[in-house]
Backbone as XML, in Angstrom:
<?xml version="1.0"?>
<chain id="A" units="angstrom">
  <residue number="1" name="UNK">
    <atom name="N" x="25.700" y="49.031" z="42.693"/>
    <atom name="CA" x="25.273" y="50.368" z="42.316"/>
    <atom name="C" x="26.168" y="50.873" z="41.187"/>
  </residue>
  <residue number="2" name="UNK">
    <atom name="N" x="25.788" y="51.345" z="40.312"/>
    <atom name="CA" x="26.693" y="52.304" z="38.859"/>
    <atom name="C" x="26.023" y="53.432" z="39.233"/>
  </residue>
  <residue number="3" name="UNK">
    <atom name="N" x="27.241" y="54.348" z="38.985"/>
    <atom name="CA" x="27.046" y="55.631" z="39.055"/>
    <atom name="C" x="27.587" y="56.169" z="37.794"/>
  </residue>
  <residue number="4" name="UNK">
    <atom name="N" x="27.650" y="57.591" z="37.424"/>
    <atom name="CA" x="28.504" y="58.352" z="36.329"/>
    <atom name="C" x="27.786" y="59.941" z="36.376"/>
  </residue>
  <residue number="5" name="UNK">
    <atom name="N" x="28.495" y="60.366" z="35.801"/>
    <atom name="CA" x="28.198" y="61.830" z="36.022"/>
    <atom name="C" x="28.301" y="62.200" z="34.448"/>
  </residue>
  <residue number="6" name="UNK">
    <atom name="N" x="27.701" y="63.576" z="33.962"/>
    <atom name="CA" x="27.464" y="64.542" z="33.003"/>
    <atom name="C" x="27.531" y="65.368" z="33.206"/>
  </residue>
  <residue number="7" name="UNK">
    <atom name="N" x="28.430" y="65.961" z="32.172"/>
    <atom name="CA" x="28.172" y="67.849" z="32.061"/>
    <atom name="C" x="27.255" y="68.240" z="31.125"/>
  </residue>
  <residue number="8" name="UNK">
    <atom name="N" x="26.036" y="68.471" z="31.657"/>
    <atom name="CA" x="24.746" y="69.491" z="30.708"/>
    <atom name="C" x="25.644" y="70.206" z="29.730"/>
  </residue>
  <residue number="9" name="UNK">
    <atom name="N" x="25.063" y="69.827" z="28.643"/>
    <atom name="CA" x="25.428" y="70.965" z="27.033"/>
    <atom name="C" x="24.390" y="71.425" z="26.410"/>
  </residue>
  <residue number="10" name="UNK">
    <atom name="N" x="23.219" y="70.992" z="27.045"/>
    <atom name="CA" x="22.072" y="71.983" z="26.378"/>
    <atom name="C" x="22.124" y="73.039" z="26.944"/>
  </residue>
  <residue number="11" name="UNK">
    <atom name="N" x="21.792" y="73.784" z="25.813"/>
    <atom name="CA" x="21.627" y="75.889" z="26.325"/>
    <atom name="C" x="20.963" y="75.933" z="27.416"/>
  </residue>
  <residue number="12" name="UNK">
    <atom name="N" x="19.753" y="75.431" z="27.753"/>
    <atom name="CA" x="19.007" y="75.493" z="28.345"/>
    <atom name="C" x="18.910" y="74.685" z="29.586"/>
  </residue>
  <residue number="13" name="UNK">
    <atom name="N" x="20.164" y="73.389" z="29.410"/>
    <atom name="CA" x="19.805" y="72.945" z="30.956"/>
    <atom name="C" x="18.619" y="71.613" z="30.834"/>
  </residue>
  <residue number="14" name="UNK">
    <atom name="N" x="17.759" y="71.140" z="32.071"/>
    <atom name="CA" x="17.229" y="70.310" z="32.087"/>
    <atom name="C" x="15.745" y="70.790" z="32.173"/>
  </residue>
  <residue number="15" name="UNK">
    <atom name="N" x="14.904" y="71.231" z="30.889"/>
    <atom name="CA" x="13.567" y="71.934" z="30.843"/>
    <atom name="C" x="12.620" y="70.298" z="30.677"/>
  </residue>
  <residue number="16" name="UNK">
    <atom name="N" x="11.234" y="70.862" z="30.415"/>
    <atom name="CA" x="10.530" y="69.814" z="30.317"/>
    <atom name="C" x="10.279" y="69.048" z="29.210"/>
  </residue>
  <residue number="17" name="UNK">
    <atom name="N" x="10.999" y="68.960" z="27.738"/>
    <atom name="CA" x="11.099" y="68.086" z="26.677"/>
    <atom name="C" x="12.171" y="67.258" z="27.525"/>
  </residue>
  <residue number="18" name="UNK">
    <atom name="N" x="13.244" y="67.492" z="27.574"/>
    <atom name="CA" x="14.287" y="66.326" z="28.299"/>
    <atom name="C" x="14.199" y="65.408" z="29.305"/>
  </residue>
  <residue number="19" name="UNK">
    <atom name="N" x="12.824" y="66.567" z="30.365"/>
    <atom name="CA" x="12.813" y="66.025" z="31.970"/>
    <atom name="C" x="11.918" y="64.663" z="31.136"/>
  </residue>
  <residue number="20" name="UNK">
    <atom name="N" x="10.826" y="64.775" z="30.115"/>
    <atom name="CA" x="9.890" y="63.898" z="29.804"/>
    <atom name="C" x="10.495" y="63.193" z="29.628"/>
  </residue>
  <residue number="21" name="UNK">
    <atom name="N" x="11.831" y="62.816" z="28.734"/>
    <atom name="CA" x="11.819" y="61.746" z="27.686"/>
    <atom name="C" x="12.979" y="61.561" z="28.620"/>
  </residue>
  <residue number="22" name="UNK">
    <atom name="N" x="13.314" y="61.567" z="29.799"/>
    <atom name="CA" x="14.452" y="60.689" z="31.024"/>
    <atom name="C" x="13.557" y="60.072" z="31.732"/>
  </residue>
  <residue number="23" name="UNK">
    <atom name="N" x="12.283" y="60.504" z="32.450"/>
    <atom name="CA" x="11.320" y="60.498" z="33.123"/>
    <atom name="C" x="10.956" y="58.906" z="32.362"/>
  </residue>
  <residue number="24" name="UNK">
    <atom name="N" x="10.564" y="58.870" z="30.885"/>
    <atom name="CA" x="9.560" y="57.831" z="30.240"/>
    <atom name="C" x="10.668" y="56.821" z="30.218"/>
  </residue>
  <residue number="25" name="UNK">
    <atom name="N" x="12.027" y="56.929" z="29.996"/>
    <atom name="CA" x="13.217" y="56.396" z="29.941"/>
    <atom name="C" x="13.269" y="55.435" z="31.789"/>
  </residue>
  <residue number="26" name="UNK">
    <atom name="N" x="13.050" y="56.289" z="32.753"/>
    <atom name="CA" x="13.600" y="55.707" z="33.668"/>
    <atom name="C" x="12.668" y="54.347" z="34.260"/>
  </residue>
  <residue number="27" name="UNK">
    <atom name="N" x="11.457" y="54.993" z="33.582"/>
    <atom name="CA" x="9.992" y="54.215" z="33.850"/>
    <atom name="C" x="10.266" y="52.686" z="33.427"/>
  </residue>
  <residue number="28" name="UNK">
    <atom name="N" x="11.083" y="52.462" z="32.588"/>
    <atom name="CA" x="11.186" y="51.203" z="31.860"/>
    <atom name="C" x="12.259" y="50.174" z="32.459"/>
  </residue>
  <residue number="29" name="UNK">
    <atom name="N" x="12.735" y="50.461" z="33.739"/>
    <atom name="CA" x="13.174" y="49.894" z="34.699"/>
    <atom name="C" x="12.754" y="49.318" z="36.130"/>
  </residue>
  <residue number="30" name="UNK">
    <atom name="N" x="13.304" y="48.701" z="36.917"/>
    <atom name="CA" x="12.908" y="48.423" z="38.140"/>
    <atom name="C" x="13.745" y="48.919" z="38.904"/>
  </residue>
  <residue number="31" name="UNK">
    <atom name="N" x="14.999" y="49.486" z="38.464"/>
    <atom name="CA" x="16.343" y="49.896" z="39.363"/>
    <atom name="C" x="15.826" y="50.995" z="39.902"/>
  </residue>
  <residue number="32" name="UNK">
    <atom name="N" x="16.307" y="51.856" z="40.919"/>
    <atom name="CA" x="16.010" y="53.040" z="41.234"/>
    <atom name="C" x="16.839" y="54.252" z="40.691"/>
  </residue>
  <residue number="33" name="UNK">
    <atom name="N" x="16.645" y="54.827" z="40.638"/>
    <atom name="CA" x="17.164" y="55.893" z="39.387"/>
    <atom name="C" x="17.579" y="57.398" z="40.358"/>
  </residue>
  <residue number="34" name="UNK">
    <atom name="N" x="18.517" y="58.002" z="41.037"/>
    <atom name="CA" x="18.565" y="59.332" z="41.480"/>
    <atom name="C" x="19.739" y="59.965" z="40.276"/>
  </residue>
  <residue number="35" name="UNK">
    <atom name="N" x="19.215" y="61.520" z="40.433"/>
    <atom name="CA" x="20.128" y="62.323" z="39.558"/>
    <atom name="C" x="20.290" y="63.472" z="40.915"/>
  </residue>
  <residue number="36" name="UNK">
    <atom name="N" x="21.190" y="63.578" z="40.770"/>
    <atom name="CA" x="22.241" y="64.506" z="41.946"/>
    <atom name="C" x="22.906" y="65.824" z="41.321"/>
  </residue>
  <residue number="37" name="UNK">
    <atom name="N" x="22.673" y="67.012" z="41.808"/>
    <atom name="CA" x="22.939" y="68.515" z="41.602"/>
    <atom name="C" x="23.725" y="68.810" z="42.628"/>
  </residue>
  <residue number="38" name="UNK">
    <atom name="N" x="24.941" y="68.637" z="43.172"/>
    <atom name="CA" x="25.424" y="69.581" z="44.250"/>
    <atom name="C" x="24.598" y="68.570" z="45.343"/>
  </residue>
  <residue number="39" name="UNK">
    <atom name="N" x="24.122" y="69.053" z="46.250"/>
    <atom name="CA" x="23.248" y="68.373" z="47.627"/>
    <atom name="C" x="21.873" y="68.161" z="47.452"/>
  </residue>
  <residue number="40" name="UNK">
    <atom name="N" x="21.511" y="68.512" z="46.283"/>
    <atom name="CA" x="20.294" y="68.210" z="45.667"/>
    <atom name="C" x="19.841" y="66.737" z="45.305"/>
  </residue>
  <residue number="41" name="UNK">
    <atom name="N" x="18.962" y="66.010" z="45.241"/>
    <atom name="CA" x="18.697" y="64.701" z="44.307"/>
    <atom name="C" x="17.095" y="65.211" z="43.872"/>
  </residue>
  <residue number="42" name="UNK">
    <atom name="N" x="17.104" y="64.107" z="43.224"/>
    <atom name="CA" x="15.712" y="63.905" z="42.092"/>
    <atom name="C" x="15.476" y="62.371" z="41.994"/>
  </residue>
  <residue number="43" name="UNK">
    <atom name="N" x="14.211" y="61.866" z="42.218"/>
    <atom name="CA" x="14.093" y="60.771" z="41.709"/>
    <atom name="C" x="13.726" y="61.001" z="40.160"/>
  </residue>
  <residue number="44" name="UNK">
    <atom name="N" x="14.248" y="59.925" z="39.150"/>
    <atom name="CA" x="14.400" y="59.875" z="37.362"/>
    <atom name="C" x="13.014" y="59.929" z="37.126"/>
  </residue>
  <residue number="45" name="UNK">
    <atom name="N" x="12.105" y="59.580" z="38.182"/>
    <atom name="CA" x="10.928" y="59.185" z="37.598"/>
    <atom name="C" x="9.927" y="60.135" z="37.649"/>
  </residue>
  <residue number="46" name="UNK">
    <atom name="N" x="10.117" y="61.166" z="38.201"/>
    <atom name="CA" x="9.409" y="62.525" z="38.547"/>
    <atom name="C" x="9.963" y="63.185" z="37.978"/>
  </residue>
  <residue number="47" name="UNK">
    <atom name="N" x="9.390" y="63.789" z="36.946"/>
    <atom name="CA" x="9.610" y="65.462" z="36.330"/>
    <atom name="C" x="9.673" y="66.378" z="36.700"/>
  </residue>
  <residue number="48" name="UNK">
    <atom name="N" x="8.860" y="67.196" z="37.749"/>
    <atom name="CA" x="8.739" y="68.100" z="39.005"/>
    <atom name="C" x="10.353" y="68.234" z="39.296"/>
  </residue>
  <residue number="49" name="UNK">
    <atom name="N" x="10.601" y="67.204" z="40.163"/>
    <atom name="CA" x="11.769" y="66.979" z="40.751"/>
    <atom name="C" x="13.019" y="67.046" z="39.911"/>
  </residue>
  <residue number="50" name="UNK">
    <atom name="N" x="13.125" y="66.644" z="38.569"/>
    <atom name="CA" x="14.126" y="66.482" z="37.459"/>
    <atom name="C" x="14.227" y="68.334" z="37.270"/>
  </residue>
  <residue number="51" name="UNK">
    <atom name="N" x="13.361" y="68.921" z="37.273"/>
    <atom name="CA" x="13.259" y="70.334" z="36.464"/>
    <atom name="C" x="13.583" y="71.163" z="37.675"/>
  </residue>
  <residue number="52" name="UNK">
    <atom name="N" x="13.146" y="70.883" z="39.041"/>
    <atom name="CA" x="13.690" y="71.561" z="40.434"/>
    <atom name="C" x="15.052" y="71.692" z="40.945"/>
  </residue>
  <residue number="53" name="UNK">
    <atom name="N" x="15.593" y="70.698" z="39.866"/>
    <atom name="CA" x="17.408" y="70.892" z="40.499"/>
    <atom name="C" x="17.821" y="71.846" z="39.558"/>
  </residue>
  <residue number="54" name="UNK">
    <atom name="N" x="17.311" y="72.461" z="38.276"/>
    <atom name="CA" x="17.528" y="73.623" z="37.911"/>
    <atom name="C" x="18.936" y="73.577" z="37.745"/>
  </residue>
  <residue number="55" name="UNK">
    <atom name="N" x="19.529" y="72.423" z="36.742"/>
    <atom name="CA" x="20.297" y="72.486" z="35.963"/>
    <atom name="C" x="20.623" y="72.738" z="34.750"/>
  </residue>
  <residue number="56" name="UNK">
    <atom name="N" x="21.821" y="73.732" z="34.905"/>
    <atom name="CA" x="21.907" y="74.595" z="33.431"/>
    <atom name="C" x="23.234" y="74.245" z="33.006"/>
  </residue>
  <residue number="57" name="UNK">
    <atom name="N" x="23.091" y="74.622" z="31.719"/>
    <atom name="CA" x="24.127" y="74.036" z="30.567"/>
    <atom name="C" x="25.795" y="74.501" z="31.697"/>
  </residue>
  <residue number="58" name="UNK">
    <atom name="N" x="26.452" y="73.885" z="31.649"/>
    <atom name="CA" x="27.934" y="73.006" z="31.945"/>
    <atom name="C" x="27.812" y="73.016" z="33.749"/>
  </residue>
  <residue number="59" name="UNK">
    <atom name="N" x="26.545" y="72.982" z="34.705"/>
    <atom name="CA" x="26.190" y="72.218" z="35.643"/>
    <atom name="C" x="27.220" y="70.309" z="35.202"/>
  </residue>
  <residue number="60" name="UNK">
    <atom name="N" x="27.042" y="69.564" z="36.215"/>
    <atom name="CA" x="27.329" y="68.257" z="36.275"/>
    <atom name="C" x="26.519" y="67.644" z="37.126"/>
  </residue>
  <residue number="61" name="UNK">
    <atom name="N" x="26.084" y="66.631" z="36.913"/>
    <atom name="CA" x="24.737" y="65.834" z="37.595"/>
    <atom name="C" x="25.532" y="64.404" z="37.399"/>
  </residue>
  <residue number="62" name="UNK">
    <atom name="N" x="25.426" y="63.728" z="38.668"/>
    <atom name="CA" x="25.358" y="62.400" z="39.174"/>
    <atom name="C" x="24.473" y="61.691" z="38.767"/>
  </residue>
  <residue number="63" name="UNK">
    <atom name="N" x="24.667" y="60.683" z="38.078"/>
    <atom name="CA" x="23.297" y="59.379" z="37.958"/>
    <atom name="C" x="23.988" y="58.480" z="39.023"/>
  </residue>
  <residue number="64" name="UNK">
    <atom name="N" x="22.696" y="57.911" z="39.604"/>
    <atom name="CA" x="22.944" y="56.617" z="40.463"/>
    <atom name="C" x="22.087" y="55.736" z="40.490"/>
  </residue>
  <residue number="65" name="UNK">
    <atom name="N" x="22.562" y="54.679" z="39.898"/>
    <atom name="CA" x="21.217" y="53.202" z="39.610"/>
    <atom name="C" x="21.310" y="52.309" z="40.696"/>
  </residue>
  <residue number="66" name="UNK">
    <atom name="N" x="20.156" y="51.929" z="41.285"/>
    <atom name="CA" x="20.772" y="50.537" z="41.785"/>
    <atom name="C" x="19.357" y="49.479" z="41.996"/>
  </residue>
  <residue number="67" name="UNK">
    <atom name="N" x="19.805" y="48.582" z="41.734"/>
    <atom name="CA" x="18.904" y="47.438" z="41.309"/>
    <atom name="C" x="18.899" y="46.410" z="40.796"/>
  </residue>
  <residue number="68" name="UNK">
    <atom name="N" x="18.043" y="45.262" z="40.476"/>
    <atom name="CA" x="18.065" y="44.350" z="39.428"/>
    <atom name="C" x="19.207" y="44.547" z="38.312"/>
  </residue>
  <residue number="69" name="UNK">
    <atom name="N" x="18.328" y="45.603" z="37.320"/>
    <atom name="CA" x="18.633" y="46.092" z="36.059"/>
    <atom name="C" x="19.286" y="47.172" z="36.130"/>
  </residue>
  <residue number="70" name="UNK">
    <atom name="N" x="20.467" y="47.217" z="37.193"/>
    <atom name="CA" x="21.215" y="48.888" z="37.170"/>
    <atom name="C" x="22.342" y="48.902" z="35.919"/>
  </residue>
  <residue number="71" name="UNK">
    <atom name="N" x="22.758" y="47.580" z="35.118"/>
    <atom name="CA" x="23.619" y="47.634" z="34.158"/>
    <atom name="C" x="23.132" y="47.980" z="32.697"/>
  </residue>
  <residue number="72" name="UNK">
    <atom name="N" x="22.007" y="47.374" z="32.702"/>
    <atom name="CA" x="21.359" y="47.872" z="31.124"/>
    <atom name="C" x="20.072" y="49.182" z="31.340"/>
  </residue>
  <residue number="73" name="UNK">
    <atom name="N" x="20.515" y="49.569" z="32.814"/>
    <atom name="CA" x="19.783" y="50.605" z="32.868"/>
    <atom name="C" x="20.597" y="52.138" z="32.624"/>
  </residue>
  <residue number="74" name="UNK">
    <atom name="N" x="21.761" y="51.309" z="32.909"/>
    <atom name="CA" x="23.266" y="52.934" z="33.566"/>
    <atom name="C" x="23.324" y="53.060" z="32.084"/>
  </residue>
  <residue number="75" name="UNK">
    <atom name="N" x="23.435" y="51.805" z="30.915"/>
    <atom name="CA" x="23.855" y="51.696" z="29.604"/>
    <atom name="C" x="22.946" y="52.706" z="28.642"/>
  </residue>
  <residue number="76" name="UNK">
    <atom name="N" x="21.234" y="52.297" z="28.795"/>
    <atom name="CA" x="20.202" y="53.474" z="28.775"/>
    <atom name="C" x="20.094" y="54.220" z="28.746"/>
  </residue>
  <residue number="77" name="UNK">
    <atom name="N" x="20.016" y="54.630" z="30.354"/>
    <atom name="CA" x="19.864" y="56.094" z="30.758"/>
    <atom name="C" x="21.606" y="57.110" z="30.447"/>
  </residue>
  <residue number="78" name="UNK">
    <atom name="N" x="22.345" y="56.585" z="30.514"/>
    <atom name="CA" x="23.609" y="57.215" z="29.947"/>
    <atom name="C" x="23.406" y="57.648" z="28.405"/>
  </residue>
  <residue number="79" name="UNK">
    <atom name="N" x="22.804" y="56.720" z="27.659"/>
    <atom name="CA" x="22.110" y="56.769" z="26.010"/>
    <atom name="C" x="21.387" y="58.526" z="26.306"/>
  </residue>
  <residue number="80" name="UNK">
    <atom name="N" x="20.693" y="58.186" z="26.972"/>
    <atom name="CA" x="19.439" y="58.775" z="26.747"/>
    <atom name="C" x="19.356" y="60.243" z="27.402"/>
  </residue>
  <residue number="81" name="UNK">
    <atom name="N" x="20.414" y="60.452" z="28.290"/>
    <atom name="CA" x="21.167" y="61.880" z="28.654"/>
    <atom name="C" x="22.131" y="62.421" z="27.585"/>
  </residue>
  <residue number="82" name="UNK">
    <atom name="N" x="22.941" y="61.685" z="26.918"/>
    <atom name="CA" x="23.762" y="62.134" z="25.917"/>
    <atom name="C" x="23.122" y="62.850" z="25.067"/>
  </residue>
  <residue number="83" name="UNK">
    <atom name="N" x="22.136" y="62.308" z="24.285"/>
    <atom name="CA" x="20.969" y="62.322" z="23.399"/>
    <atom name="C" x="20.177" y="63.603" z="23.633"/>
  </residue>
  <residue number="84" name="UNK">
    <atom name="N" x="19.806" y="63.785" z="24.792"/>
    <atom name="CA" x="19.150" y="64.994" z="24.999"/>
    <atom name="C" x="19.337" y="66.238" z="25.768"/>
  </residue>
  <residue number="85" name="UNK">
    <atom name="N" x="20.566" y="65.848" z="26.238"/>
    <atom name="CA" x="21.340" y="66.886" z="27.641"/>
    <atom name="C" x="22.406" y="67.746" z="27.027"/>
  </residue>
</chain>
């Protein structure tokens, strides 16, 4: 399992341009993908769920991969939160 955590720097937190393009991001794996708020989780692959933990800018969220592909997935999806978070 790889894990790592982020501190949100968008103004806004995790709305639905970001939830999409983590969501289309996580899709391209087989690993399982949770993002963690406090006692909250989200599966990566649901948007609903990504936008319900109602994380706002300097929040910190947990990624947790685990799978096949959890190394070039953590490498990815770490890309791909920087990029838009």
């Amino acid at each position: 399992m790889k894990e790592f955590e982020y501190v949100i720097k968008d103004e806004i937190g995790i709305h639905a341009r970001p939830a999409g393009v983590l969501v289309k991001a996580a899709k391209e794996f087989s690993s399982r993908i949770i993002v963690e708020k406090g006692d909250e989780k989200a599966d990566m692959r649901k948007m609903i769920q990504l936008m319900q933990l109602g994380a706002k800018c300097g929040d910190t969220i947990k990624v947790c991969i685990e799978g096949e592909d959890e190394e070039l997935a953590a490498e990815e999806i770490g890309k791909k939160i920087a990029e838009n978070l």
